[in-house]
C-alpha positions as CSV (number, residue, x, y, z in Angstrom):
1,X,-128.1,68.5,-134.6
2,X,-129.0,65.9,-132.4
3,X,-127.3,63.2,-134.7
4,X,-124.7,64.8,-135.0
5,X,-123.9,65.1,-130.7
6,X,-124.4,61.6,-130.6
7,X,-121.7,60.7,-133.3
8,X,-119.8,62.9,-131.1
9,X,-120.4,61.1,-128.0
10,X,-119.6,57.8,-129.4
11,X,-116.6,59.0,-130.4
12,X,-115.8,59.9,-126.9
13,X,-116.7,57.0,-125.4
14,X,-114.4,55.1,-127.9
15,X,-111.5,57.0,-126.4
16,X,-111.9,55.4,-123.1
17,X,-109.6,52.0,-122.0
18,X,-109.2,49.5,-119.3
19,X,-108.0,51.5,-115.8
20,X,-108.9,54.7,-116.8
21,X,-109.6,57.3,-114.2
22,X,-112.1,59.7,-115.9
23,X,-113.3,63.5,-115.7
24,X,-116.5,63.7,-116.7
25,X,-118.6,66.8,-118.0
26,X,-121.6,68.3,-117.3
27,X,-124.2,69.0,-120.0
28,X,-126.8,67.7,-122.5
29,X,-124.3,66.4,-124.8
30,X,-122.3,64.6,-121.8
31,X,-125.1,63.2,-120.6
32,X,-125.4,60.5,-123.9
33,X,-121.3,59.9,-124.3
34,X,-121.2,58.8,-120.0
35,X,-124.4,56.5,-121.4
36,X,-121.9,55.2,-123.9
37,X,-119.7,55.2,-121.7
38,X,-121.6,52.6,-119.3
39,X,-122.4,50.9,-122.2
40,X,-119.0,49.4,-122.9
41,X,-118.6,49.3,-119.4
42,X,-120.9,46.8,-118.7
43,X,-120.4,45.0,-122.3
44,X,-116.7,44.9,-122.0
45,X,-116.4,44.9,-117.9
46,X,-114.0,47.5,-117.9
47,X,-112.4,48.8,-114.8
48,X,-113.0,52.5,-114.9
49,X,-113.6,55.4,-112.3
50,X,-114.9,59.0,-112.6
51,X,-115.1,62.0,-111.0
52,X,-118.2,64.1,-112.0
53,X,-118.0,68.0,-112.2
54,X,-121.5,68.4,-111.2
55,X,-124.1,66.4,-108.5
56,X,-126.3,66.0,-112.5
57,X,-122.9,64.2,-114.0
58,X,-122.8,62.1,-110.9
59,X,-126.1,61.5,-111.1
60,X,-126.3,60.2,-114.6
61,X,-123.0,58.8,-114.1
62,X,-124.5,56.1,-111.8
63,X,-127.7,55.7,-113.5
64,X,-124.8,54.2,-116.7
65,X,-122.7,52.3,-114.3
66,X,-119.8,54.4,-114.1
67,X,-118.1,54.3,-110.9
68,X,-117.5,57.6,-109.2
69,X,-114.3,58.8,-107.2
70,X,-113.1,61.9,-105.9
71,X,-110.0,63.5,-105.9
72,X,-109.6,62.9,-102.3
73,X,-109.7,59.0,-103.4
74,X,-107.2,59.3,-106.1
75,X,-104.7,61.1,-103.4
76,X,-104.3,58.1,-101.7
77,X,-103.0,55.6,-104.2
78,X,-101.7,59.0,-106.7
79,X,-99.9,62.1,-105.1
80,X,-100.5,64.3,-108.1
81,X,-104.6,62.9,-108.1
82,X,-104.5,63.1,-112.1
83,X,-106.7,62.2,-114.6
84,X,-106.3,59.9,-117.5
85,X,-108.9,61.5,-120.1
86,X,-111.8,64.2,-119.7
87,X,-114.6,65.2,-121.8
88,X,-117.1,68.0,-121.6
89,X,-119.6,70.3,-124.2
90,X,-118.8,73.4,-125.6
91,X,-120.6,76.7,-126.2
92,X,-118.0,77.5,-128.8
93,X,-114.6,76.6,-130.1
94,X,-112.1,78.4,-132.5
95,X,-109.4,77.4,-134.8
96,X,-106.6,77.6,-131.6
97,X,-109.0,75.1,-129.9
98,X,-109.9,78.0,-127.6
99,X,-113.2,77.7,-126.3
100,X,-116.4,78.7,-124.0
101,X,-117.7,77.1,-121.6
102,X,-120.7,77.0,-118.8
103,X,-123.9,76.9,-120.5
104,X,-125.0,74.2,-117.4
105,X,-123.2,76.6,-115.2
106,X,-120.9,74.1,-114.3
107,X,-117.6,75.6,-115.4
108,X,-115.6,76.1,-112.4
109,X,-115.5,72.8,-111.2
110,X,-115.2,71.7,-114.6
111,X,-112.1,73.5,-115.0
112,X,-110.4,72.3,-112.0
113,X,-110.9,68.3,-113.7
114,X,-109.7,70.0,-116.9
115,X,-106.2,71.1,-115.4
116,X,-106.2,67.3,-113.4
117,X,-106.5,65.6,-116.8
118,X,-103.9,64.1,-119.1
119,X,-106.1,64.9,-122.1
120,X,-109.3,67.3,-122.1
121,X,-111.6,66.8,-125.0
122,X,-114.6,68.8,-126.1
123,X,-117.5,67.0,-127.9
124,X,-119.5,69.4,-129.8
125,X,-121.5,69.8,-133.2
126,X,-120.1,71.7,-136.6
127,X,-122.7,74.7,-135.4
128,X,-120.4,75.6,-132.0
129,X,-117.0,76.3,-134.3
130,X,-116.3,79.8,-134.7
131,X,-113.6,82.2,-135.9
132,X,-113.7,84.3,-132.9
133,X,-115.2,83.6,-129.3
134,X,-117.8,85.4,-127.9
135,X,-119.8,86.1,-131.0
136,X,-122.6,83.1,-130.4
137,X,-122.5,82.5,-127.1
138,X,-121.8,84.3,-123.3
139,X,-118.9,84.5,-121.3
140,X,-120.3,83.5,-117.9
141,X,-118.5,84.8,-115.3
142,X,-119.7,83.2,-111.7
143,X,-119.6,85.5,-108.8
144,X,-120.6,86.4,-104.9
145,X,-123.7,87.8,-104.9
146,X,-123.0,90.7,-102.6
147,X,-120.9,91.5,-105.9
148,X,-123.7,92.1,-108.8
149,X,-123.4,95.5,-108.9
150,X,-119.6,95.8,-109.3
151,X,-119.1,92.6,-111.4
152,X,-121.6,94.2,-113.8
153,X,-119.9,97.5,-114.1
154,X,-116.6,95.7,-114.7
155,X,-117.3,93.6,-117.3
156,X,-119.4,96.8,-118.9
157,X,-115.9,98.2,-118.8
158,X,-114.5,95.5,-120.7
159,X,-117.0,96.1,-123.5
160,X,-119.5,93.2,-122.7
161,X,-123.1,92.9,-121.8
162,X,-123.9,91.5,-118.5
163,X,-127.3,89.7,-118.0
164,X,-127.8,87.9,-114.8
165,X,-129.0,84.3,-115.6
166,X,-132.6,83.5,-114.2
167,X,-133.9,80.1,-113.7
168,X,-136.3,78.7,-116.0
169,X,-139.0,76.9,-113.6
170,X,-138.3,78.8,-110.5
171,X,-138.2,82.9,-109.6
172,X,-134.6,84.2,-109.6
173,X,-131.5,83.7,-110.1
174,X,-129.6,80.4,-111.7
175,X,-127.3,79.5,-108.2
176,X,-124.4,77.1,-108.8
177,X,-123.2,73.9,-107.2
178,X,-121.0,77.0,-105.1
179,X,-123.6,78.8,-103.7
180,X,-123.1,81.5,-106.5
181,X,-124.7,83.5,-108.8
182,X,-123.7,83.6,-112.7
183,X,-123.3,87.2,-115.1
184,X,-123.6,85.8,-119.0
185,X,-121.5,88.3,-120.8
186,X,-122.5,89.0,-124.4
187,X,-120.0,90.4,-127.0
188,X,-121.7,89.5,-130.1
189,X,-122.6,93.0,-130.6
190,X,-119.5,95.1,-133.1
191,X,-119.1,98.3,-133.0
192,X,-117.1,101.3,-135.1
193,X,-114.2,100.4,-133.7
194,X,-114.5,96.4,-133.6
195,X,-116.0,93.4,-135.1
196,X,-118.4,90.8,-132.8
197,X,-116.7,89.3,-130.1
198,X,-113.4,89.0,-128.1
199,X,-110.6,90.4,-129.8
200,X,-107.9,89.1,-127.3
201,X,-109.0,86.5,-125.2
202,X,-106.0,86.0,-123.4
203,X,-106.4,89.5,-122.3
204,X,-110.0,89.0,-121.4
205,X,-109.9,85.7,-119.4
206,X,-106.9,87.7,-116.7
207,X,-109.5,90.7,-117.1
208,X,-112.9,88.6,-115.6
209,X,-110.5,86.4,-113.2
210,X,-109.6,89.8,-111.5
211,X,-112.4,91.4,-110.7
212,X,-113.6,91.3,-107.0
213,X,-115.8,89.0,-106.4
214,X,-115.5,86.7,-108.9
215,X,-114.7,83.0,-109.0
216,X,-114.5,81.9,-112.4
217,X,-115.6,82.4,-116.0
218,X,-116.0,80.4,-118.9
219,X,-113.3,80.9,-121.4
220,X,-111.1,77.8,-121.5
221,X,-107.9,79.0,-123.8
222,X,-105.1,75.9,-122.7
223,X,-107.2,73.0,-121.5
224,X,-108.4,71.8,-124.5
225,X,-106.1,68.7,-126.0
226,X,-108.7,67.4,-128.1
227,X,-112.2,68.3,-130.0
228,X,-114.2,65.9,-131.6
229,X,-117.0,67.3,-134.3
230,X,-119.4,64.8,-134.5
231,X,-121.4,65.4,-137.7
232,X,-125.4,64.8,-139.1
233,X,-124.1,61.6,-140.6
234,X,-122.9,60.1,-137.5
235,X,-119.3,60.4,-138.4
236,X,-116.6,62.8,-136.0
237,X,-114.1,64.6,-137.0
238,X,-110.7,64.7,-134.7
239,X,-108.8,68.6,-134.0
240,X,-105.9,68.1,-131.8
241,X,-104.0,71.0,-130.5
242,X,-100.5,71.0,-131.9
């Protein structure tokens, strides 16, 4: 699907204009639209800024030549700090434009540039478009560490199953750019009395936010203005919420 994140990402980058102040997303398939991005930055010398939801996007972001704010910056010269266009992966997305987030364990911060921003656009690939959330990919939920034991018990209550994400090339677990720890909470398992994943996920996202202990999870149910499907053949396809 690699053609068809990068037809995506073009897309994205497309979408961006002279003056811009930009929110920009964590994530593999970030990581070639803010290339793009720089790209036409440096062809077409346009005067853009971004803030980064992660020290990787900030990273990359300099390696393309995008100039980075913060929100602090954009205070001084805007009261209300917002953001002209944003852009980030997703795990999943349904037909309300619903989706999860936070497979680079980035989603809290990426949600606070998602409410800053004008317009919030997901870039993802036909494979991550679903009927129903939950029932490809986890819910993480990042917490307090002191917390584990409790945050797992809630969300069993809630009908999912917890597993704390480990690191890859180190012992233990994944922490975030917070300090935390992150749950991924599976619900692509039906049962008698329902079918994979969330049936309401309204009700779910109020359910995770209050639970002791817990900063954010990855269900993202307003932000989303925008989700562009790139496709194999290196064309995109435009959903806009109505």
């Amino acid at each position: 699907m690699q053609e068809a994140k990068e037809a995506a990402d073009q897309a994205a980058a497309q979408l961006v204009e002279d003056g811009m102040t930009l929110g920009l997303g964590t994530g593999s398939t970030t990581t070639c639209a803010l290339r793009a991005i720089g790209r036409r930055v440096e062809r077409e010398q346009l005067n853009v800024a971004g803030v980064p939801t992660s020290p990787a996007a900030a990273h990359t972001a300099r390696e393309a030549g995008i100039p980075l704010v913060s929100f602090d910056d954009l205070s001084v010269e805007n009261s209300t700090a917002r953001l002209d266009l944003a852009f980030d992966g997703a795990d999943e997305v349904d037909p309300e434009l619903r989706v999860v987030k936070g497979r680079g364990a980035a989603h809290s911060r990426e949600r606070v540039v998602a409410h800053q921003a004008e317009r919030f656009v997901a870039l993802v690939d036909p494979s991550k478009e679903v009927d129903r959330l939950g029932t490809q990919a986890p819910v993480p939920v990042e917490f307090i560490p002191m917390a584990r034991a409790p945050v797992t018990r809630a969300i069993e209550r809630l009908g999912g199953r917890p597993a704390l994400r480990t690191g890859k090339r180190k012992d233990g677990p994944v922490v975030t750019d917070q300090g935390l720890w992150v749950i991924d909470a599976h619900f692509d398992e039906a049962d008698a009395d329902s079918e994979a994943g969330i049936d309401d996920p309204e009700a779910m996202s109020e359910a995770l936010r209050a639970i002791p202990g817990v900063l954010d999870h990855g269900l993202f149910l307003s932000e989303v203005t925008t989700v562009l499907i790139g496709h194999p053949d290196g064309s995109a396809t435009t959903r806009r919420s109505e």
